[in-house]
N, C-alpha and C positions, 0 to 999 in steps of 0.2 A: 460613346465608346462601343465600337464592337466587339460582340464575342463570336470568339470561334472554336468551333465546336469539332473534335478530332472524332474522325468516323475510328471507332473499333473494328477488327476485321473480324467478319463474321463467320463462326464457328464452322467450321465442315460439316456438312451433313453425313449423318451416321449408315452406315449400310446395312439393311435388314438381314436377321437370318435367312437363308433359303433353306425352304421344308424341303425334306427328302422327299417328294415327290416330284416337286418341281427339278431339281437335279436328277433324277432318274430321266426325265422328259427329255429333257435335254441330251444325257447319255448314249439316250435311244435315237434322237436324231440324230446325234452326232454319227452314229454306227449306218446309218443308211444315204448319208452326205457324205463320209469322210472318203473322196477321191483324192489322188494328185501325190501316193507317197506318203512316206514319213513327214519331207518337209512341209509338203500341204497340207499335211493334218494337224503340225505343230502350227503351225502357222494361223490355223482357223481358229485353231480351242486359244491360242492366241487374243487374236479378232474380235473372240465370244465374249470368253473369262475376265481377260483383263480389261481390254480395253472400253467392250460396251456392258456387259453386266456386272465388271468389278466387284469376283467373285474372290478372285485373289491378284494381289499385290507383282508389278513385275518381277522386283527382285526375289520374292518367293518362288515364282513361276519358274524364272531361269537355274532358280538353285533347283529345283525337282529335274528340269530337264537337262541339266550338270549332272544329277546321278544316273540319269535314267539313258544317258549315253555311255556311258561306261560299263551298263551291264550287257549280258549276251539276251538277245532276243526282240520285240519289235520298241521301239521307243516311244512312237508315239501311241500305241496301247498302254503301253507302264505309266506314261504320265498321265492320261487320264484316270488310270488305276490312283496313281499317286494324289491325284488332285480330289477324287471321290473320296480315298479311304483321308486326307488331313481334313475333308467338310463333313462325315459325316460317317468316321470309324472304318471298321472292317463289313460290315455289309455295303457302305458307300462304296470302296473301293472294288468289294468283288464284286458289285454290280455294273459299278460303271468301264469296269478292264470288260468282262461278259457281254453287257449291250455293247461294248466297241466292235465287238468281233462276229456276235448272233448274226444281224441282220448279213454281212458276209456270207455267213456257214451256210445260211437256208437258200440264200443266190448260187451260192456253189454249189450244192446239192441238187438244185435244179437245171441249171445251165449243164454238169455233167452228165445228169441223168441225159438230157436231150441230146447232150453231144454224141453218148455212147448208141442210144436208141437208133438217132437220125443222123449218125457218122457219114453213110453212103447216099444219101441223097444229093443229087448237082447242087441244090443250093447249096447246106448246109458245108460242103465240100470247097464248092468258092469260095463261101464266105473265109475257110481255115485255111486256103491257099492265099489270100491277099494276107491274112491276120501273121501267119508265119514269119513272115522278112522282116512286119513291123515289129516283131517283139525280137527281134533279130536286131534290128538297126537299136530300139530300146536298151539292149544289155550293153551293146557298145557305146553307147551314150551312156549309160550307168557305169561305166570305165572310165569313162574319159571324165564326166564330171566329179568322181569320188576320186580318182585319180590327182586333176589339178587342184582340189581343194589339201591332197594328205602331201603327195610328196613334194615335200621342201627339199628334200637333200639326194645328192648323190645315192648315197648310202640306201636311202629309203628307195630310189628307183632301182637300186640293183635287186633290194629284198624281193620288189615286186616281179622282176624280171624272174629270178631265181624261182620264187613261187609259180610264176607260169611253167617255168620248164621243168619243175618237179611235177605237177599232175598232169602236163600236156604228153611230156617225152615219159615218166616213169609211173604213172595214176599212182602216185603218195596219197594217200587218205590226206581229207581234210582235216582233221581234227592233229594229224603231227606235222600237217603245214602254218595250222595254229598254234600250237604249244612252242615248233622251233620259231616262229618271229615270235613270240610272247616270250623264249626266254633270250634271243637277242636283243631284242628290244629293251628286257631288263639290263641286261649288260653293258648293251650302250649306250641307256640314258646316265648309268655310274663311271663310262668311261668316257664320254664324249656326248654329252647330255646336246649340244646345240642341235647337232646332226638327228636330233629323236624329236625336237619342237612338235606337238600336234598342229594339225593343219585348222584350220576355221571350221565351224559347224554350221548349224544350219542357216547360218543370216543374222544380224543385229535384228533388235525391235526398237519401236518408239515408244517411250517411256511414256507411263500417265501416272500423273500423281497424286487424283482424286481418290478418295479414301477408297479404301477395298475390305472386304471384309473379312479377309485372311491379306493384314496388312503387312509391311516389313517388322513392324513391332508388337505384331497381335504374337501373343505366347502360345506356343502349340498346345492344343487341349490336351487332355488325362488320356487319350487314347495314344497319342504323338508319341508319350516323352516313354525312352526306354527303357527298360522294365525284363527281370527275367523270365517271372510268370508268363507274360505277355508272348517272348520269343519262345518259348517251349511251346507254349500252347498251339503258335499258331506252324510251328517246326512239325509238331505233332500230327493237328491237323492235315498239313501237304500232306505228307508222308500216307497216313493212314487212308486219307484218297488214292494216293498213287501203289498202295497195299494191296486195297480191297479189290480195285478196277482191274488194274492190271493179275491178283489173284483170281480173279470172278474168270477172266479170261484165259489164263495156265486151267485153272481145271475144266471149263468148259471145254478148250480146244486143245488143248498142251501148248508147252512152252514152244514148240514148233509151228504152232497154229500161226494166222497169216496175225489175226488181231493181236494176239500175245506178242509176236515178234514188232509189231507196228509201236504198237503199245512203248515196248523197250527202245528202238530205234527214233522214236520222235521223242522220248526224253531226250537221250544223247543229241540230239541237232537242235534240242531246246539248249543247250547247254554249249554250243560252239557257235551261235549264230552273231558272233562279234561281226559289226560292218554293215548291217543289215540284212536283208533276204535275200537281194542279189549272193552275198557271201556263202548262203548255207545251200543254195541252188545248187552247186557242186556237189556237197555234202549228199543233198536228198538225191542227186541221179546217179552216182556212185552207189548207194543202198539202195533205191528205190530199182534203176534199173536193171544195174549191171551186176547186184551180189542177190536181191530177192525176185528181182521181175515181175513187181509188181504192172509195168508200164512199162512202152516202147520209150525210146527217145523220141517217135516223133508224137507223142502222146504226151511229153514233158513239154514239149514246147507249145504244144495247145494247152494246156493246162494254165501255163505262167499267160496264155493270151487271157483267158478266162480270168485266171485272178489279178491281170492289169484292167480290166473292165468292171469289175466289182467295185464298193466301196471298202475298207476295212484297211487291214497292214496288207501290203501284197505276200508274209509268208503265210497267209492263208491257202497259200496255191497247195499247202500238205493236205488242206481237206480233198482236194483232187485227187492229189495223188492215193490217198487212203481209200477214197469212193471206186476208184478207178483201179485199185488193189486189190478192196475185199473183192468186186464184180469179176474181175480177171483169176481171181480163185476160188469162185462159187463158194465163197465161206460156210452159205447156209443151202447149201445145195443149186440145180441147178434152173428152177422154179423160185427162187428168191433173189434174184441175184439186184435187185432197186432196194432190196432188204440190206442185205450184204454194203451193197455201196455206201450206205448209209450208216451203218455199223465203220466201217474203216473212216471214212471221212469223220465221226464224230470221236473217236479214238483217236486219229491224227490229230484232230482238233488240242482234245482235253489236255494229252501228255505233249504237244507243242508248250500249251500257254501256263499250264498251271504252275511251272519253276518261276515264271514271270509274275504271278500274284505273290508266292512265297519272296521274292526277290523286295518286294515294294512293303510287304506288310512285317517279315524281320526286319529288313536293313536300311525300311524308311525314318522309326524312330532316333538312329544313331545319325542318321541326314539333318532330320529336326535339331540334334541336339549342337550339330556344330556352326551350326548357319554362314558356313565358308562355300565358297562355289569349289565344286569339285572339278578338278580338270582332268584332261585324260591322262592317263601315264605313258611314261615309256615302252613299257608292254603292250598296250594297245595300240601305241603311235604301229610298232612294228608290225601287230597284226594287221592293222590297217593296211599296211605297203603290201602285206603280203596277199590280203583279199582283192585290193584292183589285178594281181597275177592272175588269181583264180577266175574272179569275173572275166577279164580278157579270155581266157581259154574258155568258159560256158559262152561265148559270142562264139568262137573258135568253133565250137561243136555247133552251136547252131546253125551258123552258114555252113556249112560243110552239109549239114542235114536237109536243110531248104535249099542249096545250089545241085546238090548231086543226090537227088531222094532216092535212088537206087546205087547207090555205093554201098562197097562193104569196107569192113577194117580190111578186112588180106585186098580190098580192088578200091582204096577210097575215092579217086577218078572214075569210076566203071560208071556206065549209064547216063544219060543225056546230060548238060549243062543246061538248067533252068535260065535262060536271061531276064524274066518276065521278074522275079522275085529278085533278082539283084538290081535292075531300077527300083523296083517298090522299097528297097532297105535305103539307097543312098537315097532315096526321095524323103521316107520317112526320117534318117538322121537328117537330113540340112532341115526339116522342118524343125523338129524337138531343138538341133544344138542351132542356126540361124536366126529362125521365127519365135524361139520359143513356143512352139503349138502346144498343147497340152496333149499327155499320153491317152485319153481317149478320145478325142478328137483323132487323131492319127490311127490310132487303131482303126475309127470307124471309115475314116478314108479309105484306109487301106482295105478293109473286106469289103468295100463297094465296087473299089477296085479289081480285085481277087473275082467279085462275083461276076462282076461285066466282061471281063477278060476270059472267065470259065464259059461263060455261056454264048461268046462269039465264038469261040474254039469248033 
């Protein structure tokens, strides 16, 4: 007689804690890798977390990156914020939102410096003559792709059209091209909800179902679950940061000073940056150039070259504009001015991202607590339509700026017609939307290009 003997299936193996030092390790590289965007960054911590360190669970992952699309500011910074502070509290998270964004700040700070120093050198000039078109052809490819993914409907492409010929034909502030699609958008998802469907996000992932150690069924820890104590304290906290700073600087320089005003104004674009960074790019050259002057327009469009070549979220591009504000107004006179730039860009920096830490560490317990995937709403379906408007008209200005670099508003024809830069933009869109190249690979084509061309001339 035989016996047969039934195999038991063998227990999953358990996933170790990870020490907080080893998560900081990681944060920190992640901040000096993370190229390619939002979606390349979601996409890697992705790669990292879930799939090979099985740090957390997919379905966990996706419900963080469900809320952390629906608020205003960079998303894939919040979700590592989010995924730091559920492994490892409020210093986890502000650590790991902070290393996302440092190794950024200190390449911006440097790459400006040299840009402002060695502006008028052939090279350095070539180089910004090819880089211009490409980040030119980039914003139109950032149309067109946010574009096909949002509008689904009639309705949604007229919002967007609308929004273009509000800031193109009447410069409408951004911030009431936001509020009026956020309250259509409310309207008409109550009266015709089909017409408002949000578009897809960043991409599906493949699932893994080996254990994780922030599983779908691990209970959020003591820090997670929400709590009054917990939202006062850390409401507080913000608050009393953005007090003291932004007080340090009214009395230092008055409320008129260039930092006090930075200071105020990159809160308020922390605060409308629904769509991405493309979206608040309007926002920043409407106050950046055209109400404080800190920066030309064609200093805007080298700037966003700069911080499409950095790693980090590309609205990093404020620390530019700040370095390249306080310098342009001798903040600390006219012997400091590498001081000064430093000072703006690190104030752009702070009042950018700090509503984004407050964002994750109040309203990530009450996320924890419902464990439903958060979808976009109506309100944002419409802001959405309404940001590919905006974007389109920032393409709109930039060719217009790299095709005719001596035009004015009252002569916007006046002055030579570039053809050199308008090959280099449709060359560089069929790479990005045909090839799929990646955006610094075409950058760096592109200033090879710029320079070869500058130095036959």
């Amino acid at each position: 007689m035989s016996i047969v003997v039934e195999s038991m299936p063998s227990p999953q193996p358990r996933v170790s804690p990870v020490a907080f030092s080893t998560a900081l390790a990681y944060w920190l590289k992640l901040g000096f890798i993370s190229f390619g965007g939002p979606a390349g960054q979601i996409a890697m911590m992705h790669a990292e977390l879930v799939e090979r360190r099985r740090w957390i669970s997919e379905h966990r992952f996706l419900h963080a990156l469900n809320y952390t699309m629906l608020l205003p500011g960079p998303e894939a910074q919040q979700l590592a914020t989010y995924i730091g502070w559920l492994m490892h509290g409020t210093a986890g998270g502000v650590l790991a939102g902070a290393l996302f964004v440092l190794p950024s700040l200190v390449l911006l700070i440097a790459l400006t410096w040299i840009y402002l120093a060695f502006a008028d050198t052939p090279a350095i000039a070539g180089v910004l003559y090819g880089i211009k078109p490409a980040v030119t052809a980039i914003v139109v490819f950032a149309a067109w792709r946010i574009g096909t993914r949002a509008l689904r409907s009639g309705v949604l492409w007229a919002m967007a059209v609308a929004a273009f010929v509000a800031i193109f034909s009447f410069d409408t502030p951004f911030p009431l091209i936001v509020l009026a699609a956020g309250a259509i958008g409310y309207l008409g998802g109550r009266l015709a909800p089909d017409k408002f469907r949000p578009g897809g996000g960043h991409g599906a992932f493949v699932a893994s179902h080996a254990p994780a150690l922030i599983d779908d069924d691990t209970p959020p820890p003591s820090w997670a679950r929400f709590g009054w104590r917990s939202t006062v304290v850390h409401l507080a906290a913000g608050l009393a940061i953005w007090t003291l700073v932004e007080g340090m600087l009214v009395m230092l320089l008055g409320w008129h000073g260039t930092l006090a005003q930075m200071g105020w104004f990159f809160t308020k674009a922390a605060l409308v940056t629904f769509g991405g960074a493309y979206a608040v790019l309007p926002y920043v050259y409407q106050g950046g150039v055209e109400h404080h002057g800190w920066l030309t327009g064609a200093q805007m469009i080298d700037g966003l070259a700069l911080g499409e070549t950095t790693p980090g979220p590309l609205i990093m591009v404020v620390a530019f504009v700040g370095f390249v504000g306080g310098w342009t107004k001798a903040v600390f006179g006219a012997d400091s001015l590498a001081l000064a730039g430093v000072a703006g860009a690190s104030v752009a920096t702070l009042f950018t991202f700090l509503p984004s830490f407050l964002f994750i560490l109040v309203g990530g317990p009450a996320v924890e607590a419902t464990r439903h995937d958060v979808k976009f709403t109506a309100p944002l379906t419409g802001i959405t339509a309404a940001v590919v408007g905006v974007i389109l008209n920032l393409a709109v200005f930039f060719a217009w700026h790299v095709l005719w670099p001596d035009a004015t508003e009252a002569a916007p024809f006046s002055g030579d017609f570039e053809w050199f830069p308008l090959v280099v933009s449709i060359a560089a869109f069929v790479a990005l939307w045909r090839y799929k190249v990646g955006i610094v690979p075409v950058i760096g084509a592109c200033a090879v290009a710029g320079l070869v061309f500058s130095l036959l001339q």
